[in-house]
N, C-alpha and C positions, 0 to 999 in steps of 0.2 A: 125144569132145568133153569127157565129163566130166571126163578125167584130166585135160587140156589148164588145162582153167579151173581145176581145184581146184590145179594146179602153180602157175599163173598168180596164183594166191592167196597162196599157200604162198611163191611168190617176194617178192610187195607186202608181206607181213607183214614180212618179213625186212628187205628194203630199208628199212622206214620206219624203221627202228631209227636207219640212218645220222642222220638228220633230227633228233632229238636228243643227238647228240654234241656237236655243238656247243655246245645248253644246260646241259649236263651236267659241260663244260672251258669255257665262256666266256673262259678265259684263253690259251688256246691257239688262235694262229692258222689259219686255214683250210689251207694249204700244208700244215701240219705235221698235220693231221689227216687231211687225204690220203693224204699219204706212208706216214706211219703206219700207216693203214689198208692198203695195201697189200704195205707190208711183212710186215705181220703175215697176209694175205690169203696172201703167196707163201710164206713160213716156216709155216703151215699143210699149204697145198696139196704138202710137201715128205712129206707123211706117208701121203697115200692114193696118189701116185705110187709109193710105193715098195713101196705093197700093190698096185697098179692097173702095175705094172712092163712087163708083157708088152704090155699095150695101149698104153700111153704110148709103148715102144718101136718098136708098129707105126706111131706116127704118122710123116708124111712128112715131106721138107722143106716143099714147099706147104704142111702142114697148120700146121707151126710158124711159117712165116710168115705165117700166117692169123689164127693166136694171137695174133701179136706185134700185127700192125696194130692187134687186136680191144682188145686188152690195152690198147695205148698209145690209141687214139683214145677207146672208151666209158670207159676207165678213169682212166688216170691225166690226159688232156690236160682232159677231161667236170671230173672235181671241183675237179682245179684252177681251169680258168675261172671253174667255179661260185663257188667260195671267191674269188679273186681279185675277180669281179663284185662280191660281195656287201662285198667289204672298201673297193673305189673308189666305188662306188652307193647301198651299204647295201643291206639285205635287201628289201623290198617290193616294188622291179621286176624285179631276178633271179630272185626266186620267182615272180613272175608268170611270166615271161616261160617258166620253165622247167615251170610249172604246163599252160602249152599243149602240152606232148610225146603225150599221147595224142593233138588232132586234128593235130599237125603229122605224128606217124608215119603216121599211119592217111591223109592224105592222100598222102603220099610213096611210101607202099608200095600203097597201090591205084591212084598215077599211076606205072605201070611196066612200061615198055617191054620186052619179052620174058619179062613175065612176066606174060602175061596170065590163065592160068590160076587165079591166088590173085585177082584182080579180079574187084570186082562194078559193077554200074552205081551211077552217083551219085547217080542219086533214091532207091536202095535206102539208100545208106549215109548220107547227109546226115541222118535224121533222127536217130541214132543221135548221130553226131560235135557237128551242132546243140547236141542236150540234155544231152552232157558236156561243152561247149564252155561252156553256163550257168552248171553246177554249179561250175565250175573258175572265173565271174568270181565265183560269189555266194561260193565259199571263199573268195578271195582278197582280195576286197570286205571283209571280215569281217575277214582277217587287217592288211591295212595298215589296220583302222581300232582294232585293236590295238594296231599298235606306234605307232601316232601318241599311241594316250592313254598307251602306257607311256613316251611321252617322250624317245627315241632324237633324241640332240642332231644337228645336221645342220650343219657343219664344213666338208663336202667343197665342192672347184670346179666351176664347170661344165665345167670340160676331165676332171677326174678322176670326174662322174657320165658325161658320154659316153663316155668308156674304158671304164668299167662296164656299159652300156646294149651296146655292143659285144661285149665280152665275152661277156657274160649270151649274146648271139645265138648266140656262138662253140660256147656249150657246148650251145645245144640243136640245133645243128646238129651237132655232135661224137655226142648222145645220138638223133640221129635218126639217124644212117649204123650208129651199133652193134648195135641190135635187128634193122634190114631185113637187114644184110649177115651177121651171127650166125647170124639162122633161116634165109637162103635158104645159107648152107654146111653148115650139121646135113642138111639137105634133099637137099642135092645128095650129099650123104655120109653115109648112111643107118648103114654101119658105124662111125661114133665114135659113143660112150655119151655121154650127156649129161653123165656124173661124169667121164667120162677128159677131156672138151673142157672142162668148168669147171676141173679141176687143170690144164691144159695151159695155159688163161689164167693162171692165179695162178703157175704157174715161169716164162712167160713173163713177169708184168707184175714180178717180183722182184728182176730186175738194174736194171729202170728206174726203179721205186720207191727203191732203194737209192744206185745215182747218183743222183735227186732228195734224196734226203734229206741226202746227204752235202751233195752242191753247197750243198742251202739252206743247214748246219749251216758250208759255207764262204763264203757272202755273209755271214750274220750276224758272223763275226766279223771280217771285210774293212771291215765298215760299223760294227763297236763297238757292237753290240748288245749289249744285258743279257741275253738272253734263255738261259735254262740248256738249254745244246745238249747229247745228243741227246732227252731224256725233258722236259723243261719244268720247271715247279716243282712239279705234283705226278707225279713220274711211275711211284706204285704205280696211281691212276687212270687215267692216260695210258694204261700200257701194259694192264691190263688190258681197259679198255673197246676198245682199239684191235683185240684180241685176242677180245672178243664180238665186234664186226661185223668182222673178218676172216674168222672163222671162219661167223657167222648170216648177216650182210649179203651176203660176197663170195663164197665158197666154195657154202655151201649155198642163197643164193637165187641162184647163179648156172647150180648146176645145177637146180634148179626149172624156172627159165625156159628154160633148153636145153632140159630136156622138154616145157616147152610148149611151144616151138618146133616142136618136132616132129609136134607133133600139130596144131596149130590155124595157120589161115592170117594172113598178117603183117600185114594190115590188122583184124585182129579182135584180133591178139594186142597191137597199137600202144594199141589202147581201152584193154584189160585194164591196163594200167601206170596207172592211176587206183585199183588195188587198195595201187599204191604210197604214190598222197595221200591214199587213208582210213585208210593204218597209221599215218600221218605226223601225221594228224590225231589219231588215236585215241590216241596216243603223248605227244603235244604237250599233250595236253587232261587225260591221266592226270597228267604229270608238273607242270603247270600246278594240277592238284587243284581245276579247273573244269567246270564243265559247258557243252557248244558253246553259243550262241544260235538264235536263229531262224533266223537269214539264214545260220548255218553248217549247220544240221540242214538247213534248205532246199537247199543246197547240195548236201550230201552224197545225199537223194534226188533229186536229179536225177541224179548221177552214177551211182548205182542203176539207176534207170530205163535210163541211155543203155547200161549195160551191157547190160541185160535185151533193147532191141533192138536192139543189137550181134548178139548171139552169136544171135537170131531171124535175124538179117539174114544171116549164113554157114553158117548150119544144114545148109540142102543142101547143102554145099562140101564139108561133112568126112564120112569114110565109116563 
């Protein structure tokens, strides 16, 4: 269990990174920051494949096409929507909405059919999911009454917030099928390493990343964009930072959580993805050169706590 959670950690620190790129490039559309990231995620992964040769080789077809779904559905279809959401809607109900992925996994994955074994009862786990289901309104509560004082002009239609509000669903539906279907194939196939199945995503998600990029780079000038295709306008920051979360974000929190995957049951491990919104937070707040509030610090303990009797709650499970 220890290693499980400390991976599980080790993954949330990683990911929160992604979560300020965007403050970091404000000038660079969400698509392009996906893409990018991915690119730079598969032209990574291009480097331990070819130290990691022999295992990569042993994988199957099934296993590559296991990749591919994995690749395309949590990876590139998940940040797209997200970015898309947040561009028709604006940020404050996409982040919610995507802020509920720890109870929305953790119910998904303990309501499953053949797969009773990783199941607990639901008066055991509801106290757990309750009190990060809290923490996740008091963070967000906290956040959209930030970007209201910071002023974010509000433009959009109602036809183009409900495309948004769709979306937004789109991708945590996309982010719910990637973690339960990830862990229960590491599980069922004990012989892939969690390094060889994270490089195996990132050569997988590189030809798709690449097609996207290019396509975008051919609507932009179909439509007479200004926009300076393929790097942006500053693209020594571009491509380096695209090149930290490629290699922090995709690669090495990807095989983090393949290891905890392995170790810890999918309904405990769905909670643990809240280690994601306290990096996000912690990241946000450093780079903001603020310090949280009340109603954010109260947040973040509850989210504490719900962990605390998470992993009380599956204790017996794990050997």
């Amino acid at each position: 269990m220890l290693t499980g959670l400390l991976c599980a950690l080790g993954a949330g620190l990683m990911w929160g990174l992604v979560f300020i790129a965007p403050l970091m490039l404000p000038d660079y559309p969400g698509l392009m920051l996906s893409f990018g990231r991915y690119v730079a995620f598969g032209l990574i992964a291009l480097a331990p494949a070819l130290l990691d040769r022999k295992r990569i080789a042993a994988l199957t077809r099934a296993d590559w096409r296991a990749a591919l779904k994995l690749s395309l559905v949590g990876n590139l279809l998940y940040y797209a929507a997200l970015a898309t959401a947040i561009q028709l809607a604006d940020a404050p109900l996409p982040t919610m909405l995507i802020g509920t992925l720890p109870v929305v996994i953790s119910v998904f994955s303990n309501w499953s059919p053949g797969h009773a074994v990783e199941s607990v009862a639901w008066r055991r786990l509801a106290p757990s999911l309750l009190i990060i289901l809290l923490g996740i309104l008091c963070v967000n509560a906290a956040e959209l009454t930030h970007m209201r004082l910071a002023g974010s002009s509000n433009t959009r239609s109602i036809g183009d917030y409900v495309l948004g509000c769709l979306i937004a669903v789109a991708a945590v539906g996309a982010w719910t099928w990637y973690p339960i279907v990830n862990a229960r194939y590491l599980r069922a196939n004990p012989h892939i390493s969690p390094s060889t199945w994270a490089t195996a995503q990132g050569l997988a998600v590189l030809p798709l990343a690449l097609i996207g990029l290019l396509g975008y780079g051919a609507y932009l000038k179909l439509t007479g964009g200004s926009y300076s295709f393929p790097f942006g306008p500053r693209p020594l920051q571009f491509v380096g930072l695209m090149l930290v979360i490629g290699l922090c974000a995709s690669w090495i929190g990807t095989l983090l959580w393949n290891k905890a995957s392995q170790h810890l049951p999918t309904a405990l491990l769905a909670q643990l993805i809240v280690f994601e919104t306290l990096a996000a937070l912690l990241y946000a707040f450093i780079f903001r050169d603020a310090v949280p509030g009340v109603q954010v610090m109260a947040g973040i303990a509850l989210l504490c706590i719900g962990i605390v009797f998470g992993v009380r709650t599956f204790q017996h499970q794990i050997p």
